[in-house]
C-alpha positions in Angstrom: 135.8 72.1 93.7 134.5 74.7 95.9 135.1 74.6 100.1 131.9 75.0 101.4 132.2 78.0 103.9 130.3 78.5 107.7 130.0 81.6 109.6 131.5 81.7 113.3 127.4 81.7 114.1 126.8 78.8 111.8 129.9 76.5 113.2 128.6 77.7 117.0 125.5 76.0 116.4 127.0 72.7 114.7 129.6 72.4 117.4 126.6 73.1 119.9 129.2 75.9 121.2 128.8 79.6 121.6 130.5 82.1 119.1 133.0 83.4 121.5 134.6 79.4 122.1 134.5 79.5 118.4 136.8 82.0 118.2 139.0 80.4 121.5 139.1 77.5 119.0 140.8 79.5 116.2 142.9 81.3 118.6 144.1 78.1 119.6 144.7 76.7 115.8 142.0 74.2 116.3 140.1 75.6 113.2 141.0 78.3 110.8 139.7 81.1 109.3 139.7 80.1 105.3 138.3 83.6 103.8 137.7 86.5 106.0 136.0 85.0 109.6 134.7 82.1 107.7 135.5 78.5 108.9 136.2 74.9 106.1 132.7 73.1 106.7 135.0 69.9 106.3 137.3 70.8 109.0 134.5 72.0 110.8 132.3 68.3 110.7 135.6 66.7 112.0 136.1 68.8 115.0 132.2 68.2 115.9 132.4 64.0 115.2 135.3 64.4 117.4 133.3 66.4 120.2 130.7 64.1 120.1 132.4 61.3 120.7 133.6 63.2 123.7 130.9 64.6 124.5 129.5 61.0 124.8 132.2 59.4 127.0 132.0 62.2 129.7 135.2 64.3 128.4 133.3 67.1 126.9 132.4 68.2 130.6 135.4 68.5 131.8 136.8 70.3 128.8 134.0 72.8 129.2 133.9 73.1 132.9 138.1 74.2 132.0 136.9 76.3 129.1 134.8 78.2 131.7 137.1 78.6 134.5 139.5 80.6 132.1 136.9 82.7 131.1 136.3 83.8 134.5 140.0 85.1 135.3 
């Protein structure tokens, strides 16, 4: 069976991310490149269920308020 495959652009938009934290997120080993800078669309849909349910209980924010101090330094 085939892995369906998503562009850094593609898995942006499904996390509801920008391309650059998608590439904090492999840097990080939180997703992996599977062929070239393509991401698993099944590892992909687990990290976004996940960061929903943050995302829903207030945790999101404080992830990404983090995620943007460290961009700034």
């Amino acid at each position: 069976m085939l892995r369906q495959l998503l562009s850094i652009t593609q898995t942006a938009e499904r996390l509801r991310v920008r391309p650059e934290y998608v590439r904090q997120l492999v840097a990080k080993k939180r997703l992996d490149f599977i062929h070239g800078e393509q991401l698993d669309a099944a590892q992909v849909e687990r990290l976004a269920q996940l960061m929903e349910k943050l995302r829903s209980n207030g945790i999101a924010t404080l992830v990404e308020i983090t995620a943007q101090e460290h961009q700034e330094e």
